[in-house]
C-alpha positions in Angstrom: 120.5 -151.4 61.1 120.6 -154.8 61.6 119.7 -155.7 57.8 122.3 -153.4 56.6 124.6 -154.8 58.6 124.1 -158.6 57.2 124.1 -157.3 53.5 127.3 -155.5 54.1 128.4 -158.7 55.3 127.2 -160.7 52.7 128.6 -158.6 49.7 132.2 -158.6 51.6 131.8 -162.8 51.8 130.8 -162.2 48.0 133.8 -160.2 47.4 136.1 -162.7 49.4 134.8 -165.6 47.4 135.9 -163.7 43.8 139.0 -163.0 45.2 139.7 -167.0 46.3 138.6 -167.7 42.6 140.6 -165.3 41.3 143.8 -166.3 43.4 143.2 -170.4 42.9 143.1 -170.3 39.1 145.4 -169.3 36.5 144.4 -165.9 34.7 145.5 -164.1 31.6 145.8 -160.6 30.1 143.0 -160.6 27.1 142.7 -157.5 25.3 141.6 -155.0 27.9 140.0 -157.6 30.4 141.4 -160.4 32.5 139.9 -164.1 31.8 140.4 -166.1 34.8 140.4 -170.2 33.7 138.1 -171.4 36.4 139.0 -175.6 36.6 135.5 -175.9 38.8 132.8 -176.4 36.0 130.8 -173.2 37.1 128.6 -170.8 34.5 130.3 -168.5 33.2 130.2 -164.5 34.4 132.0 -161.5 34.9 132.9 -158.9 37.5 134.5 -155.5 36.6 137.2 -156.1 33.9 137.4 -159.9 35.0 135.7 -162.6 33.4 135.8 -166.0 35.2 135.5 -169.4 33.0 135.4 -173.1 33.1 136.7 -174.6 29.9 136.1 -177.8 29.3 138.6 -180.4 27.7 136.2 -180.8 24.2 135.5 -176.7 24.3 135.0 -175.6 21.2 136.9 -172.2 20.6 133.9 -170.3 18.8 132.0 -171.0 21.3 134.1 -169.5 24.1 134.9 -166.9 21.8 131.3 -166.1 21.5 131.0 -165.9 25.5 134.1 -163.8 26.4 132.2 -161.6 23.8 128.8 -161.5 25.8 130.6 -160.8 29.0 132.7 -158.0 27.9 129.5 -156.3 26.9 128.4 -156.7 30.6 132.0 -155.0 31.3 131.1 -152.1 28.9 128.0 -151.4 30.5 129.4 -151.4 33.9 126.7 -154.7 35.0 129.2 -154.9 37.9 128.2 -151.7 39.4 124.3 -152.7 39.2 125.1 -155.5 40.9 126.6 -154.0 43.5 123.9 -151.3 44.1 
């Protein structure tokens, strides 16, 4: 019960924490997923229909092209929900 408990806990801490990104950095409607323009350099991932990235100054815009591309197939396939589970 115990163990539940803490994982319950530390998916709602994880859920908090997306939501504080998500709120602290400017987002934008792209195509039918929002890309949130994270300033912190951090990797780059996704979570539902959001996808949350640091652009560098010198980003080259094939190359971020390329990932919003990888990380809408993870939207597609619902990776959020195997996450979750």
């Amino acid at each position: 019960m115990i163990f539940a408990a803490l994982l319950v806990l530390r998916i709602l801490l994880h859920l908090f924490h997306l939501y504080r990104l998500q709120r602290r950095n400017p987002s934008e409607k792209l195509r039918n997923l929002t890309l949130v323009r994270v300033e912190a350099p951090i990797p780059p991932f996704s979570f539902f229909n959001r996808v949350f990235l640091h652009f560098p100054r010198n980003s080259d815009p094939a190359d971020i092209e390329q990932i919003i591309s990888h990380e809408s197939v993870h939207i597609r396939q619902f990776h959020s929900l195997d996450i979750l589970v």
